[in-house]
C-alpha positions as CSV (number, residue, x, y, z in Angstrom):
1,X,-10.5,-36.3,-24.4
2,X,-9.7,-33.4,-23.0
3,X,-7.8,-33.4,-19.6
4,X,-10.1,-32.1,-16.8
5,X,-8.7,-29.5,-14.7
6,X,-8.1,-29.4,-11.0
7,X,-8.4,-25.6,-10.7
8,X,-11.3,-24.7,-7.9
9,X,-13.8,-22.1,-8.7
10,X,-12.5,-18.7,-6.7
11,X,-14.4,-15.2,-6.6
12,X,-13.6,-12.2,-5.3
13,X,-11.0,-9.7,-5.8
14,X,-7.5,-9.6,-4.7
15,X,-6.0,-6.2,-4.1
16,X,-2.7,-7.6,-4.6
17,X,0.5,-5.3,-4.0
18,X,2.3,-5.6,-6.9
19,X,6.3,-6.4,-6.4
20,X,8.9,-4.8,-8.4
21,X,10.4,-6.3,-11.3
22,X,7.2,-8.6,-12.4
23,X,5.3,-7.5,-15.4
24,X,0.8,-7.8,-14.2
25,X,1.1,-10.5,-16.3
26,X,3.7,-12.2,-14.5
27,X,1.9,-11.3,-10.8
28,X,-1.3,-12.3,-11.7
29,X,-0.2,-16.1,-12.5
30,X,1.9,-16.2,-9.7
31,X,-1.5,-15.0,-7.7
32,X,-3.9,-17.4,-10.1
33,X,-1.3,-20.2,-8.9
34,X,-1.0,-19.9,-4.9
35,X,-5.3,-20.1,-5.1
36,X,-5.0,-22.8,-7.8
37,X,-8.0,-20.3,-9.6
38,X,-9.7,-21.4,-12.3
39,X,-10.0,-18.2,-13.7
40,X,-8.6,-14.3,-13.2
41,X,-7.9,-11.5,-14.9
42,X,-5.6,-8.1,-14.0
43,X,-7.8,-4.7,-14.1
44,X,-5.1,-2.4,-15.8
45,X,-1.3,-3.2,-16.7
46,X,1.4,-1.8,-13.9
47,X,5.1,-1.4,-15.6
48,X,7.6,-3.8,-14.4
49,X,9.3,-0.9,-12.5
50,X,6.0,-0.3,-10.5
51,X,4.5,-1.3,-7.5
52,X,1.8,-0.8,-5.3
53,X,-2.2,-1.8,-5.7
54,X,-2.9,-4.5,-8.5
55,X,-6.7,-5.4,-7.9
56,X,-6.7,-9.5,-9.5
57,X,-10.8,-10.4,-10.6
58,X,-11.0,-14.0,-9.9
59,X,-14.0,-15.9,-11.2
60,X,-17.5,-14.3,-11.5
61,X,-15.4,-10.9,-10.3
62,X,-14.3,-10.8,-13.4
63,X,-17.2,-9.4,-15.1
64,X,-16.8,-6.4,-13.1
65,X,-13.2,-5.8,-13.9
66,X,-14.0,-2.9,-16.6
67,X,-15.0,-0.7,-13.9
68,X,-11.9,-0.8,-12.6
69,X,-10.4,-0.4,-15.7
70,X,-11.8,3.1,-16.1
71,X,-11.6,3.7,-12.6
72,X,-9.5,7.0,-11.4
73,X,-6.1,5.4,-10.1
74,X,-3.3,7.4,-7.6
75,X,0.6,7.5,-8.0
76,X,3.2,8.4,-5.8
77,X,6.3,8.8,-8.2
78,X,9.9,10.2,-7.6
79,X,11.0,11.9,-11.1
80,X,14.8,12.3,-11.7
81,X,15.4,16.2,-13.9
82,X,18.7,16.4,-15.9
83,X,17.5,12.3,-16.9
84,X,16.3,11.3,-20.3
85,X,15.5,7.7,-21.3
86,X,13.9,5.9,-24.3
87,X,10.9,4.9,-22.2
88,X,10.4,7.7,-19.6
89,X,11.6,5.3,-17.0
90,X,15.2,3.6,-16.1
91,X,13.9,0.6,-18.1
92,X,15.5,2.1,-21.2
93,X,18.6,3.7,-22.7
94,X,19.6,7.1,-21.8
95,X,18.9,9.2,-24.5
96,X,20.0,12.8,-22.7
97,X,21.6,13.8,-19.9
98,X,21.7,17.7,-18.7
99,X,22.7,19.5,-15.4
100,X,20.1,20.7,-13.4
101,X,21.4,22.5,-10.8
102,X,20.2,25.5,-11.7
103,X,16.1,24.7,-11.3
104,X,14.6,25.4,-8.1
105,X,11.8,24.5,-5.9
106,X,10.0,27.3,-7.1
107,X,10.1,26.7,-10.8
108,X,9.6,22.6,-10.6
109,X,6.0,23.8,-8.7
110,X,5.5,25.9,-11.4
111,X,5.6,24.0,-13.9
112,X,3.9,21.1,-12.3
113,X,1.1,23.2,-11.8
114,X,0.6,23.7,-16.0
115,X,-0.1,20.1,-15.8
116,X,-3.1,20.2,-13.0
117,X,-7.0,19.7,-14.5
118,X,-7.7,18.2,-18.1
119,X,-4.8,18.1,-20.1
120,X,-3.7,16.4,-23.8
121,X,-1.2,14.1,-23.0
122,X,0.6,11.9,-25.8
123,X,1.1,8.4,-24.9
124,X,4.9,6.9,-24.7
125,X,5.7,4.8,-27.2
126,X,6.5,2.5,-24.4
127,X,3.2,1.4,-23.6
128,X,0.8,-1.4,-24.4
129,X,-1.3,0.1,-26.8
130,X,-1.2,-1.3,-30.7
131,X,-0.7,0.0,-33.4
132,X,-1.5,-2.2,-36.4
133,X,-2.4,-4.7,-33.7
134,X,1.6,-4.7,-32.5
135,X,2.2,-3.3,-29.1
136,X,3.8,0.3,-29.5
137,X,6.6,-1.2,-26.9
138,X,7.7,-3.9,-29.2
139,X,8.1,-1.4,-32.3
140,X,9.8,0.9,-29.5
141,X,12.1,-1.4,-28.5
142,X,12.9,-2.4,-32.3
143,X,13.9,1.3,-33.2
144,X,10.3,2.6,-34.8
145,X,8.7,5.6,-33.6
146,X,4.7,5.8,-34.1
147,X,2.9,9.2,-34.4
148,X,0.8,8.9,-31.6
149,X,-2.5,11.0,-31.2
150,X,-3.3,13.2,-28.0
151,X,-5.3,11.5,-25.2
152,X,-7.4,13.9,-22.9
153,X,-7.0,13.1,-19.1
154,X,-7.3,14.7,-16.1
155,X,-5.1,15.5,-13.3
156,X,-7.1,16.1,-10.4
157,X,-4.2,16.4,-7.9
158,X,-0.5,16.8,-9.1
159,X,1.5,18.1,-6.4
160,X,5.4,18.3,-5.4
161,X,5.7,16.5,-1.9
162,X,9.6,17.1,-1.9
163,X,12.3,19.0,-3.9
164,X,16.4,17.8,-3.7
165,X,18.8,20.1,-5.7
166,X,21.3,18.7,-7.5
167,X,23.4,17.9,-10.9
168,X,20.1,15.2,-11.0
169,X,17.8,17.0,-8.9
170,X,14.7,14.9,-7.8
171,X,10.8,15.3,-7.0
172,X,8.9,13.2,-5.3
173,X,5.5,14.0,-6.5
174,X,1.0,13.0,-5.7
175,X,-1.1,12.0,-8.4
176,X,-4.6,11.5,-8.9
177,X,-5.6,11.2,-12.2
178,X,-8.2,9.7,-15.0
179,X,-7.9,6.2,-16.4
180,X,-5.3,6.1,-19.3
181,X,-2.7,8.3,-17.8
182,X,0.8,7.8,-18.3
183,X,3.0,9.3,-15.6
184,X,6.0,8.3,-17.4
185,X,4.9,11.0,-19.9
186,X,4.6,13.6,-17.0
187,X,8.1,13.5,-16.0
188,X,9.1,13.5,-19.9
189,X,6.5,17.0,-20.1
190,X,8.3,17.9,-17.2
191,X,11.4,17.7,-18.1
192,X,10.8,19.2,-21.5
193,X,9.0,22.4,-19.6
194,X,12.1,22.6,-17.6
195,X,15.1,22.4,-20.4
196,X,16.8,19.4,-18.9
197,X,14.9,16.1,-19.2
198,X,13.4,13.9,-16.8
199,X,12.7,10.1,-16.2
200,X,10.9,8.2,-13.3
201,X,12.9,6.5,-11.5
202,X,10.7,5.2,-8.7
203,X,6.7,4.5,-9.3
204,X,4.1,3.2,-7.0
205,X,0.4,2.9,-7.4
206,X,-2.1,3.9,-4.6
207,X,-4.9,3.6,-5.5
208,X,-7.4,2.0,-7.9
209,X,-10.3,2.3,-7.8
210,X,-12.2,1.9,-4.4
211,X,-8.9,0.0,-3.4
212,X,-5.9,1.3,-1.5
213,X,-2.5,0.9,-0.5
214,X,-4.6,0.1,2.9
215,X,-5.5,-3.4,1.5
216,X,-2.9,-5.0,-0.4
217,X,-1.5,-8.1,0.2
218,X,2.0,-9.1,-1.0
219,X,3.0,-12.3,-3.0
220,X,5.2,-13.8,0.1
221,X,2.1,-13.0,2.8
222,X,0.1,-15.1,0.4
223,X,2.5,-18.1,-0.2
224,X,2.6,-18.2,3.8
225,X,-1.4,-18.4,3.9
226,X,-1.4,-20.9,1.0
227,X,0.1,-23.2,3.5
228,X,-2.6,-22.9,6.0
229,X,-5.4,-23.8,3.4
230,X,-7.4,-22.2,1.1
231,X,-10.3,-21.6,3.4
232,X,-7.6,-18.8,4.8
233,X,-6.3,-17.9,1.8
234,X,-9.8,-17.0,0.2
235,X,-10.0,-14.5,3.4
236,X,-7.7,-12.2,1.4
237,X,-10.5,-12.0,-1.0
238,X,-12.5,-8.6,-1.8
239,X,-16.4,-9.4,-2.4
240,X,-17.2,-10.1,-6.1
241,X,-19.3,-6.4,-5.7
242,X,-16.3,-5.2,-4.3
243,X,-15.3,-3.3,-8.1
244,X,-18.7,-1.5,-8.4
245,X,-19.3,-0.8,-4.3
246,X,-20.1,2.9,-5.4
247,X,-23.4,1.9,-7.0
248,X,-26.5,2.3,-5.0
249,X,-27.8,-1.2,-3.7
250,X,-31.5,-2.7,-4.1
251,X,-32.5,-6.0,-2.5
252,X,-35.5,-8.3,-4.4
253,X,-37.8,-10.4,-3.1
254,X,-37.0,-14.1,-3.2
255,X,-39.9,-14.2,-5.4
256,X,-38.1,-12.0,-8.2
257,X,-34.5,-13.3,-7.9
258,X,-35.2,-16.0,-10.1
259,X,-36.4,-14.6,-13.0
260,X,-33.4,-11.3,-12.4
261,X,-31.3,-14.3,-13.0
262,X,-32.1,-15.7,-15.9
263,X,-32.3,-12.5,-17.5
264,X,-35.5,-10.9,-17.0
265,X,-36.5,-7.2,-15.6
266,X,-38.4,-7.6,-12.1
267,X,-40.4,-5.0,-10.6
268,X,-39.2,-3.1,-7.7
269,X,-40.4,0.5,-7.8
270,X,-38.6,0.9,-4.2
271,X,-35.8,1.9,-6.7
272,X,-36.9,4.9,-7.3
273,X,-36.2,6.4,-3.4
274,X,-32.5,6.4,-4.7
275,X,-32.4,6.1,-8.3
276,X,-33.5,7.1,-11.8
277,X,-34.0,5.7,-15.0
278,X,-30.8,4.3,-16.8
279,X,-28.7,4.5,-13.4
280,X,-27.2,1.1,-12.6
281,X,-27.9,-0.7,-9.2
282,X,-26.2,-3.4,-7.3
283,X,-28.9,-6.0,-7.3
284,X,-29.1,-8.3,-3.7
285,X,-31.5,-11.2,-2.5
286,X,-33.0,-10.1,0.8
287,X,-30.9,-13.1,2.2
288,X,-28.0,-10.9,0.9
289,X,-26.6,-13.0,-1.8
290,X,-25.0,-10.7,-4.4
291,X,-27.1,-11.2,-8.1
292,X,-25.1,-8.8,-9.8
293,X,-25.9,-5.8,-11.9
294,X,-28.9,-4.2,-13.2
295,X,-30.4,-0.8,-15.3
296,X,-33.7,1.0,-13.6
297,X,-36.0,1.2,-16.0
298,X,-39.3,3.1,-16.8
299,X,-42.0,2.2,-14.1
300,X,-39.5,0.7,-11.3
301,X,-38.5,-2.3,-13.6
302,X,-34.7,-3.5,-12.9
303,X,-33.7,-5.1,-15.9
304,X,-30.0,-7.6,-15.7
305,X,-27.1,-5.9,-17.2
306,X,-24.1,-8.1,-15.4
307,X,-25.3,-11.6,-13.5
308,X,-23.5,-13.8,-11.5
309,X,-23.5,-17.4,-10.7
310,X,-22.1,-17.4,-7.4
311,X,-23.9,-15.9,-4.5
């Protein structure tokens, strides 16, 4: 028989601040055990030598979690020229070492400005994605080196905050950017574009998402609330909609929530006032429960796309 499990049934999403040294992985079960969750996921991996805003789905949150995913995210990052590692980041052997003394102010915002708007970026081969269903770290880290295809993103802000001179002369830098981004290779690009290397050296997200730096909560804040109970512990919690706020909002009729939940399209041609066919809605009882998500269809029909058990 198989042993029943004393985990409670948590939803909602904790913007979690994610602590230096600990893979996601490693955060997120350290965060899935202070709530003693039955279930939660990570929206997007943060390197061990980042920090900053991890949002954790718990529960029915979780089925929301892809819109995070492909959500825009925001860095602030301190790049160290005249630096060259395996990985783009001080979690890897020096490859190079150059002096950069001679590059100025003027010529890093120069070149950081090539990078602003859609670029093709090539992913480091220090990163989670597989090749051959092997993660291209592991084969990294065992001396292979995969051709890796260009990735379109976008850099919608890429700016130089502060320049220090030097043998290793350092940047700290703002970045907003599309999902799949690797800032690890913008300081390697950068370096390259300036002749003498670079490597991050210090990394930490701002933003995912709708969530900010405003809202995280730290590992120890929560192990000191665990104490208190869960009932204060669950206060850390985002709302399960919390991941798709951005969508417009429709509320049914107690008489059409039932048959939204089990799957069927109800009628509600109020819709319409502030959105079209195929848009996506957050769907709401009039006694606010959340019900999750739906598609407009033809004739003010909202059919279920995402629906959740808790309300």
């Amino acid at each position: 028989m198989a042993k029943k499990s004393n985990r409670r049934p948590v939803h909602g999403v904790l913007v979690l601040d994610k602590p230096l040294g600990l893979s996601s992985n490693q955060a997120l079960q350290q965060a899935k055990r202070l709530f003693n969750a039955a279930k939660a996921g990570h929206t997007g991996a943060l390197d061990p030598l980042a920090t900053g805003v991890l949002p954790l789905c718990f529960g029915e949150a979780t089925k929301f979690s892809q819109y995070l995913l492909d959500a825009d995210k925001g860095y602030l990052a301190t790049f160290r020229l005249g630096l060259e590692t395996a990985s783009g980041d001080l979690d890897a052997d020096v490859v190079a070492e150059a002096d950069a003394s001679a590059i100025t102010g003027q010529q890093v915002e120069a070149a950081v400005a090539q990078f602003r708007g859609a670029i093709e970026q090539v992913p480091p081969m220090f990163s989670a994605l597989k090749h051959q269903g092997q993660p291209l770290y592991k084969l990294a880290r065992s001396g292979q080196q995969i051709e890796r295809a260009p990735r379109q993103v976008t850099l919608y802000d890429y700016r130089v905050t502060e320049f220090r001179p030097g043998p290793q002369a350092e940047l700290d830098v703002v970045i907003h950017c599309s999902k799949g981004t690797y800032v690890r290779s913008l300081a390697l690009d950068l370096g390259y574009k300036l002749g003498v290397g670079a490597t991050v050296v210090k990394l930490r997200r701002s933003q995912a998402g709708p969530f900010t730096l405003a809202q995280v909560v730290t590992l120890e804040q929560l192990a000191e609330l665990a104490e208190a109970g869960p009932e204060v512990l669950d206060g850390c919690l985002q709302p399960v909609d919390a991941p798709v706020d951005s969508l417009p909002q429709v509320e049914l009729p107690e008489s059409s929530c039932f048959y939204f939940r089990q799957g069927q399209a109800v009628l509600e041609q109020k819709v319409y006032r502030f959105a079209k066919e195929g848009d996506k809605v957050r769907v709401f009882s009039e006694a606010g429960d959340f019900l999750g998500i739906g598609e407009v269809e033809a004739s003010g029909r909202v059919a279920p796309r995402r629906v959740v058990s808790c309300g």
